[in-house]
C-alpha positions in Angstrom: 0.0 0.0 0.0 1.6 3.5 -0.9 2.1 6.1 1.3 -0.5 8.8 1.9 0.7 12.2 0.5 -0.6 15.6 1.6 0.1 18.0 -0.9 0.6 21.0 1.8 3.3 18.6 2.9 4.9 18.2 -0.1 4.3 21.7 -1.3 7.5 24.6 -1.6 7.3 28.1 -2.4 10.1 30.1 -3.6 10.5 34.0 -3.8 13.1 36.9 -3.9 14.6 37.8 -1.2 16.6 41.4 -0.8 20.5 41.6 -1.1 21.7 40.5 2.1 18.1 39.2 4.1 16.8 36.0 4.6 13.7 34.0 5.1 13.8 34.7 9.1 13.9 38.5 8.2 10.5 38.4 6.1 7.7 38.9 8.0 4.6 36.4 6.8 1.9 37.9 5.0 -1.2 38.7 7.3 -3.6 35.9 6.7 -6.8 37.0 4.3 -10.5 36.5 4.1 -10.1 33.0 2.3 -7.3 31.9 4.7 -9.4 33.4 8.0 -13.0 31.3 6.3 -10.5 28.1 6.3 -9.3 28.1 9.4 -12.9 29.0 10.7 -14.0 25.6 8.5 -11.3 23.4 10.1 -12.2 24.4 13.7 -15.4 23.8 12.6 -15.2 20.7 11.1 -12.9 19.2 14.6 -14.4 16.6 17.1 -16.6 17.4 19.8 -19.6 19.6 17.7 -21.7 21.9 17.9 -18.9 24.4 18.8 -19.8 27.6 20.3 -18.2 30.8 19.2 -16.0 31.4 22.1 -14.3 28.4 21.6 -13.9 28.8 17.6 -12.7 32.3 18.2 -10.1 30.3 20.5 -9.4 27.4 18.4 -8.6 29.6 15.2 -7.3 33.0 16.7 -9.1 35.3 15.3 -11.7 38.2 16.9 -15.2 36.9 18.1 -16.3 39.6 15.9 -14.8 38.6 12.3 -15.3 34.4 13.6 -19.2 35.2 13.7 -19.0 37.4 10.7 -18.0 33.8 9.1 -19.5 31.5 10.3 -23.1 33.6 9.0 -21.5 33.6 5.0 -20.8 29.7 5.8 -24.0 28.6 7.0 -25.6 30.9 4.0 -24.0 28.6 1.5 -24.8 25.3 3.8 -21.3 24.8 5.2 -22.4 25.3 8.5 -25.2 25.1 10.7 -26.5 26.7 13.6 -26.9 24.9 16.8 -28.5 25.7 20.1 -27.6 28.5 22.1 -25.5 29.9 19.5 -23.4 27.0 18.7 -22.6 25.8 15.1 -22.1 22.5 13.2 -21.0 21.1 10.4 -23.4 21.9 7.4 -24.8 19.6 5.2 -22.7 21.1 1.7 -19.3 20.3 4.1 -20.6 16.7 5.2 -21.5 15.8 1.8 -18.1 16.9 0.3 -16.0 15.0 3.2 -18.9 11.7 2.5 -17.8 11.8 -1.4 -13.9 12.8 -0.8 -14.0 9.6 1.5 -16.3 6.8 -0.3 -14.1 7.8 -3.8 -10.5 7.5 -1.9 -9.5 3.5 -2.5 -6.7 3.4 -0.2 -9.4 4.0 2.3 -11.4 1.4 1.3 -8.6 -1.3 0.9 -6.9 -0.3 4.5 -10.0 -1.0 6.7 -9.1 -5.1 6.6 -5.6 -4.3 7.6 -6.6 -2.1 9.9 -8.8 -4.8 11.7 -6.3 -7.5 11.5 -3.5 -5.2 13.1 -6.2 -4.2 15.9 -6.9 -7.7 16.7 -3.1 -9.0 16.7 -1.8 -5.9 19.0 -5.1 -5.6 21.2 -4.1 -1.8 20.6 -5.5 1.1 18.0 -5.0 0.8 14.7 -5.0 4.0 12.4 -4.4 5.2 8.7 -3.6 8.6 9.0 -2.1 11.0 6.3 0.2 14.0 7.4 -0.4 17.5 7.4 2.9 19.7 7.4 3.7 18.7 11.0 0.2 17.0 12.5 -1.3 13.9 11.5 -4.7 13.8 10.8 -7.0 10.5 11.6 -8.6 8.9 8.9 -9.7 5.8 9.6 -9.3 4.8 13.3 -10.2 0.6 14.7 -10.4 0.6 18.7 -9.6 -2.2 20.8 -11.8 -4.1 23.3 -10.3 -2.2 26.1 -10.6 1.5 26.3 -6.9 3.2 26.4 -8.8 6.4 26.7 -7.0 8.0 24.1 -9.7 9.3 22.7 -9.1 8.5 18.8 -12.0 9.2 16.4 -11.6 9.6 12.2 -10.8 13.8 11.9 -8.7 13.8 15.0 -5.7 15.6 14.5 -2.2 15.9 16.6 1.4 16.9 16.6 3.7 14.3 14.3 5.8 13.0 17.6 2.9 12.6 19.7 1.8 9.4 18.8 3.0 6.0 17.2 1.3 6.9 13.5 3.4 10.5 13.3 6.6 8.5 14.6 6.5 6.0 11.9 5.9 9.0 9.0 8.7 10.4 10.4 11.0 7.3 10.6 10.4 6.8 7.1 11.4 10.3 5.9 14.9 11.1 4.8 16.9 12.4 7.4 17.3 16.0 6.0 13.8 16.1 5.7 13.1 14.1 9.4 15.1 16.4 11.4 13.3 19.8 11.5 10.2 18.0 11.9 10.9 16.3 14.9 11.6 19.4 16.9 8.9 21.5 18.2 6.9 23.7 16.9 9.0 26.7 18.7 12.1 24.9 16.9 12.5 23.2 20.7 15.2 20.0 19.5 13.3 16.4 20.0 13.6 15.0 23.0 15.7 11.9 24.2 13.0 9.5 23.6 11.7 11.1 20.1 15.5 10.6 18.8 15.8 7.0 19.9 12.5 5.6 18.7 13.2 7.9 14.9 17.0 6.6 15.1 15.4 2.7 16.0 
């Protein structure tokens, strides 16, 4: 089976810099309307829904203000929904496109029997997961019998060294490519047990 690729991963940009600067001296753009919309659609496409709009304007960073301003132009178009007391939800334009992304992907349909037979032979989860510049998202997620409590459900997402899915993406990366990604996201250097189980 062939690796999932994210193309957000795999994805590099190149520009001019100015005589004598470099890419630390450039200050990122200021995120726009599209990029402020997305990151309003991710929070509110995350486990634990209906969200309210304290904790999307948490989640995503951005003013109550703008977050409901948002969420009003995506539930227009049927990409969200409200809930009670002000809360919001998935709408049914966003569940339909993640329903036909997801029935049309095959590697998702041919891991689910691997998936079950790893399950059953650990006694442990079992997850195909695809990466997302340094997080791994959940895809398709088997439990065990006994509850670890982890908490694992298809959409969750989490930090590359955080779990046993993001170590072994990162394990099978080129070293060059390996090493930035295992450090923090503050550039904080892996710690003594990330190194060992990537250098394993």
């Amino acid at each position: 089976m062939g690796k999932p690729v994210n193309s957000r991963s795999q994805k590099q940009t190149s520009a001019a810099l100015p005589v004598g600067a470099s890419g630390a001296d450039i200050a990122p753009p200021a995120p726009g309307p599209v990029d402020k919309a997305m990151e309003v659609l991710t929070a509110l496409a995350g486990a634990g829904a209906p969200h309210r709009l304290a904790d999307l304007a948490r989640s995503t960073g951005l003013a109550k203000p703008t977050v409901h301003r948002l969420l009003r132009a995506l539930a227009a178009s049927g990409y969200a929904e409200p809930g009670p007391g002000g809360s919001y939800r998935p709408g049914p334009r966003l569940l339909g496109l993640a329903a036909g992304v997801l029935a049309d992907d095959a590697a998702l349909r041919r891991v689910g029997p691997v998936l079950d037979e790893l399950r059953v032979r650990t006694g442990l989860f079992a997850s195909y997961v695809v990466r997302d510049d340094r997080t791994v998202i959940h895809l398709d997620v088997r439990a065990p019998a006994q509850d670890f409590g982890l908490g694992l459900s298809p959409g969750f997402r989490e930090p590359l060294t955080s779990g046993a899915a993001g170590l072994a993406l990162l394990a099978a990366l080129p070293a060059a490519e390996r090493e930035p990604l295992s450090a923090g996201p503050d550039g904080t250097p892996a710690d003594e047990v990330t190194r060992a189980v990537l250098s394993a």
